[in-house]
C-alpha positions as CSV (number, residue, x, y, z in Angstrom):
1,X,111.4,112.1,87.5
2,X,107.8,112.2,86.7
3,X,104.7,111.8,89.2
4,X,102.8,108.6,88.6
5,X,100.5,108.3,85.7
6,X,98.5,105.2,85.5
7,X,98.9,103.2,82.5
8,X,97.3,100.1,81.3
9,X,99.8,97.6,80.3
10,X,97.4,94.2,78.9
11,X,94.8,94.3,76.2
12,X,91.4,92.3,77.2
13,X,92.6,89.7,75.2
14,X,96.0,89.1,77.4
15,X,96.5,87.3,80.5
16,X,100.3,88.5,80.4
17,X,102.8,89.9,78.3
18,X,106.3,89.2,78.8
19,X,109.0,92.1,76.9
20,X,112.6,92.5,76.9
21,X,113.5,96.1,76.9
22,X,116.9,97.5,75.7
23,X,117.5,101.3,75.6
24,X,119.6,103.9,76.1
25,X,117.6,104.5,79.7
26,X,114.3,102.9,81.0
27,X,111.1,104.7,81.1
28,X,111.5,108.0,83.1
29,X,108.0,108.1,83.8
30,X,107.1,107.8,87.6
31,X,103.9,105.4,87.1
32,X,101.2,102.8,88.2
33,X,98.6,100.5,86.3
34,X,96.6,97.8,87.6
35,X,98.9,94.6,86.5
36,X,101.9,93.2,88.4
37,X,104.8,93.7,87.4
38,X,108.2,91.3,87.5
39,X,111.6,93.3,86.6
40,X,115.4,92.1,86.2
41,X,117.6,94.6,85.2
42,X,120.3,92.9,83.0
43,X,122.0,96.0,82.0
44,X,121.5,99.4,83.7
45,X,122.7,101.0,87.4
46,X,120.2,104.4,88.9
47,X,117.6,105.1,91.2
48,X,114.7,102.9,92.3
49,X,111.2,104.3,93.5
50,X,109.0,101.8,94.6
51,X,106.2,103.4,97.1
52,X,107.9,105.4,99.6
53,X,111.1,103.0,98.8
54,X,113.8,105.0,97.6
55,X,117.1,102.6,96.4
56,X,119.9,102.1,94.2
57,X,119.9,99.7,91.9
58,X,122.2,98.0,89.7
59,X,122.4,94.8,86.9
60,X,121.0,92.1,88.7
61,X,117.8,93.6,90.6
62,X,114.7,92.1,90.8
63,X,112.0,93.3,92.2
64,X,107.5,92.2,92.2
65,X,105.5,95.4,92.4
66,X,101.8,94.7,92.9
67,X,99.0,96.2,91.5
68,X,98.6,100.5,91.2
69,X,102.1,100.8,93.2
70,X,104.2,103.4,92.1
71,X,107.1,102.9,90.8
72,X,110.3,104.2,88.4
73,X,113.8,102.7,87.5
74,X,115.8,105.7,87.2
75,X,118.6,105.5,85.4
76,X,121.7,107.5,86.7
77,X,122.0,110.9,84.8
78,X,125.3,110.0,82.4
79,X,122.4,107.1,80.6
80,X,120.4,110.7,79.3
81,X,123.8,112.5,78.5
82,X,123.6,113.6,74.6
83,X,126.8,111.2,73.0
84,X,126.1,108.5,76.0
85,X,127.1,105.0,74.5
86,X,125.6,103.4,77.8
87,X,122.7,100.8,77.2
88,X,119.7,99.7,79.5
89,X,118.2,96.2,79.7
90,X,114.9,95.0,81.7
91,X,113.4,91.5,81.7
92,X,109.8,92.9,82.4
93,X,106.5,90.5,82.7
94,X,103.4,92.3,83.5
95,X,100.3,89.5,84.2
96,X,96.3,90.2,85.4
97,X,94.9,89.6,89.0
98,X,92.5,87.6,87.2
99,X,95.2,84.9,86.8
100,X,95.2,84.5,90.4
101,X,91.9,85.1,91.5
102,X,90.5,85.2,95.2
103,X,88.3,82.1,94.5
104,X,91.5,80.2,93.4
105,X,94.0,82.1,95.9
106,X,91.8,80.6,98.9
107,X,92.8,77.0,97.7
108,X,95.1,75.3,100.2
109,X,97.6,74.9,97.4
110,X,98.4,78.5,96.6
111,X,98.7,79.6,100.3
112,X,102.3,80.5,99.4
113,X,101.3,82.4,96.6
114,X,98.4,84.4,98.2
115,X,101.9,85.0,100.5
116,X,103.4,86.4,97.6
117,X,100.6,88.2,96.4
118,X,99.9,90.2,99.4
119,X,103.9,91.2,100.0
120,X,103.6,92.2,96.9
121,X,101.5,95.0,97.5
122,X,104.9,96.9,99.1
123,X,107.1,95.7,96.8
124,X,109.4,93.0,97.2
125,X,113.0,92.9,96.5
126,X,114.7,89.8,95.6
127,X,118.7,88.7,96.5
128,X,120.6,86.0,96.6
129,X,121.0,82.8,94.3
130,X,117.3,83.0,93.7
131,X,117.7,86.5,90.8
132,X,119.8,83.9,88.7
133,X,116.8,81.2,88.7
134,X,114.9,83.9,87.5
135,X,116.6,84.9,84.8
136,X,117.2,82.2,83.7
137,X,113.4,81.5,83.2
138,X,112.8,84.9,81.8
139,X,115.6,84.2,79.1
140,X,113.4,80.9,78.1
141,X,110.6,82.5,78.1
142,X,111.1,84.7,75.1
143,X,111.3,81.4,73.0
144,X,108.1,79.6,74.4
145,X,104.5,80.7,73.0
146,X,100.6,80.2,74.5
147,X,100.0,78.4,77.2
148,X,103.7,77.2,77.9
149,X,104.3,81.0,78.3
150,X,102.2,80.5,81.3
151,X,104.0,77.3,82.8
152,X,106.8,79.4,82.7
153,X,105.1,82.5,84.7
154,X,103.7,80.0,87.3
155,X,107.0,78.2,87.6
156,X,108.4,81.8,87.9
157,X,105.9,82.7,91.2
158,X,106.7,79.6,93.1
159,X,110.6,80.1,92.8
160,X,109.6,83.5,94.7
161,X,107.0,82.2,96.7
162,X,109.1,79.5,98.4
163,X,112.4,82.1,98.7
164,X,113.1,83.2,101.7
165,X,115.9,85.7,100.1
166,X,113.4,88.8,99.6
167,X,112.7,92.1,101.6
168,X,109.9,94.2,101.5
169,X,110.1,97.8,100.5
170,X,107.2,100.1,101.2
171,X,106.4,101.3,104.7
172,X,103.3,99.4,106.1
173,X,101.6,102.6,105.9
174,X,102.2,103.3,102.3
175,X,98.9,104.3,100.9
176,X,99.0,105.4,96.8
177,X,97.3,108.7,97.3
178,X,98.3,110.2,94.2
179,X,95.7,111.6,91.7
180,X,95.7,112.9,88.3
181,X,95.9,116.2,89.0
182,X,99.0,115.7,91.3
183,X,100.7,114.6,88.5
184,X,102.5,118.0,87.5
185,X,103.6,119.4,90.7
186,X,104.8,116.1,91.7
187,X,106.7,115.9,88.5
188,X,108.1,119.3,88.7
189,X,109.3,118.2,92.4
190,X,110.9,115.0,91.7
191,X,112.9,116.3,88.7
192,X,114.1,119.6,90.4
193,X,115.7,117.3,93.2
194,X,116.9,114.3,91.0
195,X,119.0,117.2,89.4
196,X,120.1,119.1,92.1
197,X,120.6,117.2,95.1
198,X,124.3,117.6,95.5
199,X,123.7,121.4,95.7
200,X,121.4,123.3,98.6
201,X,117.7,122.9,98.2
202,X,115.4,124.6,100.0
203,X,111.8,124.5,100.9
204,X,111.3,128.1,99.7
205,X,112.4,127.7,96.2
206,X,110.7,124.7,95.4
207,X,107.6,125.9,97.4
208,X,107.9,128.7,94.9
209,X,108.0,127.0,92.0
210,X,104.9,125.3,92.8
211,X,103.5,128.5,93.4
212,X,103.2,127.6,97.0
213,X,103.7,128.7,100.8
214,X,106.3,126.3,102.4
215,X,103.6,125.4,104.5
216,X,101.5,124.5,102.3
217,X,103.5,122.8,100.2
218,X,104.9,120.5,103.6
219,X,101.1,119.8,103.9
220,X,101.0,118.7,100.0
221,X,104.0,116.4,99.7
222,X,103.7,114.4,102.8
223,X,101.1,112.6,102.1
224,X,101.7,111.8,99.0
225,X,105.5,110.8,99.6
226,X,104.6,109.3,103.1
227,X,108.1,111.3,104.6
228,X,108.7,114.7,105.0
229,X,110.6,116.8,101.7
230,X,113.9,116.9,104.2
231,X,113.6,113.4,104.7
232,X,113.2,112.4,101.0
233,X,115.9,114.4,99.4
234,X,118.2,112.8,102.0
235,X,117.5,109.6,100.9
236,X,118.5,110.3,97.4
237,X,121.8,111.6,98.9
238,X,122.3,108.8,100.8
239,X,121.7,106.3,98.3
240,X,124.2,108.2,95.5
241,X,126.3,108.3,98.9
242,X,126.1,104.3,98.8
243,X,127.0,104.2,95.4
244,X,130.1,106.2,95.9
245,X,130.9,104.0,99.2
246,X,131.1,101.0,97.3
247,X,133.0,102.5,94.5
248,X,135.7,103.4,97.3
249,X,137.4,105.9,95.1
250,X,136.6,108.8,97.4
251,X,137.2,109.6,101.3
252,X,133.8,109.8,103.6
253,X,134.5,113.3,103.6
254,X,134.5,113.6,99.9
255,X,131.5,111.9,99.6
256,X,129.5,113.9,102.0
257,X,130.7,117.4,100.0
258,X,129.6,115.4,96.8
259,X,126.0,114.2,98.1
260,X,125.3,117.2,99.1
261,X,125.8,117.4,102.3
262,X,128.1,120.6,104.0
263,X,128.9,119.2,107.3
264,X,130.7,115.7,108.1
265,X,128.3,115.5,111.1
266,X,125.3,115.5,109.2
267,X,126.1,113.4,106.6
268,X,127.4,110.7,109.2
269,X,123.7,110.8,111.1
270,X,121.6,111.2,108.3
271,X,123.4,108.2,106.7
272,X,123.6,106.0,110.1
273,X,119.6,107.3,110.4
274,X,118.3,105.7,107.0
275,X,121.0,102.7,106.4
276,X,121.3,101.8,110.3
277,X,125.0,102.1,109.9
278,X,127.8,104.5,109.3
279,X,129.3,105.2,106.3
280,X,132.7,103.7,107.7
281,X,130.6,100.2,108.6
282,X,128.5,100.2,105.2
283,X,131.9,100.3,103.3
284,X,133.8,97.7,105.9
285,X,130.4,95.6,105.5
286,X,130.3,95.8,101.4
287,X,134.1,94.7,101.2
288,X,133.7,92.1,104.2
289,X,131.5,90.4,101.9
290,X,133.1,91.0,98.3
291,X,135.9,89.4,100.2
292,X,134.0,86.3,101.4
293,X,132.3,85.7,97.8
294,X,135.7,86.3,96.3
């Protein structure tokens, strides 16, 4: 997983651009760029970075970034395998500020979407009936052209405006304080743990790959990850831990040796710490309600 780089995603001549993207993994690179961004996955199960936001995710997300948040889709690690026959799909509209501008968001009539627009600057995670409205839309929209294109996207943002099925993801204290030159470390950081987080990691050998004190590298990441290294590479156990939980093949104890983790103990409070429940309760909860919609 790479730092962000920023990328530009409209031409001067585009208001928005609207692309349905099929591969054999989405776009590795951890990145920002000054549009917003609307993504469905219709195909594809991994990671997601948004911010300081670290999550599964699976066919059916859908998520508003706003503009220069970070943010990756990661897919899970059989998607880059050499002879994988595994396929990725994103519904992805990117669309300007300047299409809701601050003269036009102070109208009375788009208070919910100047609602909308400022949650978006976290990140906002969609659920419920409200992700098959949307892709719906998104589907029609590949076979509409100029300004209809745009009825579409503005039909699109009140259906998420007026939702009250959404959560936000990013701390309130997320700050983008990345800069080019962070890019590389960052990179080196992210992909070292994104591959080896079910074995021991420790400050001193990726301090030492970035040619670093583990001081100074504690000083380096926190800021930019807004949570301490400990605390991140938990969260990317606990959410393969989730994963496993709801694929109830394994025991808890199983899963705590597979994520990573070497003691029950631990695993059970890092996991109650980030998810607000224990493993036993996430898994009762996940089949309490595959129950219910069955």
């Amino acid at each position: 997983m790479s730092a962000p780089s920023i990328e530009k995603t409209l031409t001067p001549k585009e208001t928005f651009i609207f692309k349905d993207l099929v591969g054999p993994h989405f776009n590795p690179i951890w990145h920002f760029h000054p549009e917003f961004q609307i993504s469905y996955i219709m195909e594809g199960e991994g990671t997601r970075f948004v911010g300081d936001n670290v999550q599964i995710f699976k066919k059916g997300d859908l998520v508003l970034t706003g503009p220069n948040l970070p943010h990756l889709w990661r897919s899970d690690d059989a998607y880059f395998e050499k002879d994988s026959n595994l396929v990725t799909r994103g519904l992805v509209i990117y669309f300007d500020h300047d299409l809701l501008s601050k003269s036009l968001l102070r109208r009375e009539e788009f208070y919910i979407i100047r609602k909308l627009v400022e949650n978006s600057l976290r990140g906002v995670e969609f659920y419920g009936e409200v992700r098959y409205q949307i892709r719906r839309l998104l589907l029609e929209m590949s076979d509409e052209k100029g300004f209809r294109r745009i009825i579409k996207l503005l039909e699109i943002l009140e259906i998420l405006a007026n939702t009250k099925d959404f959560a936000l993801l990013t701390s309130p204290s997320y700050v983008n304080s990345f800069k080019g030159n962070d890019s590389e470390k960052m990179s080196q950081v992210y992909d070292y743990v994104m591959t080896n987080f079910k074995t021991r990691i420790t400050l001193e050998e990726v301090a030492e790959m970035l040619n670093m004190t583990t001081t100074s590298f504690c000083r380096y990441f926190k800021p930019r990850a807004n949570k301490t290294f400990t605390r991140f590479v938990n969260e990317i156990r606990i959410g393969h831990a989730r994963k496993l939980l709801l694929e109830d093949n394994f025991n808890i104890s199983q899963i705590s040796y597979e994520c990573g983790f070497n003691a029950l103990s631990n695993f059970n409070r890092q996991f109650k710490a980030i998810t607000g429940l224990s493993p036993l309760e996430y898994r009762k909860l996940f089949l309490d309600i595959q129950t219910n919609v069955g």
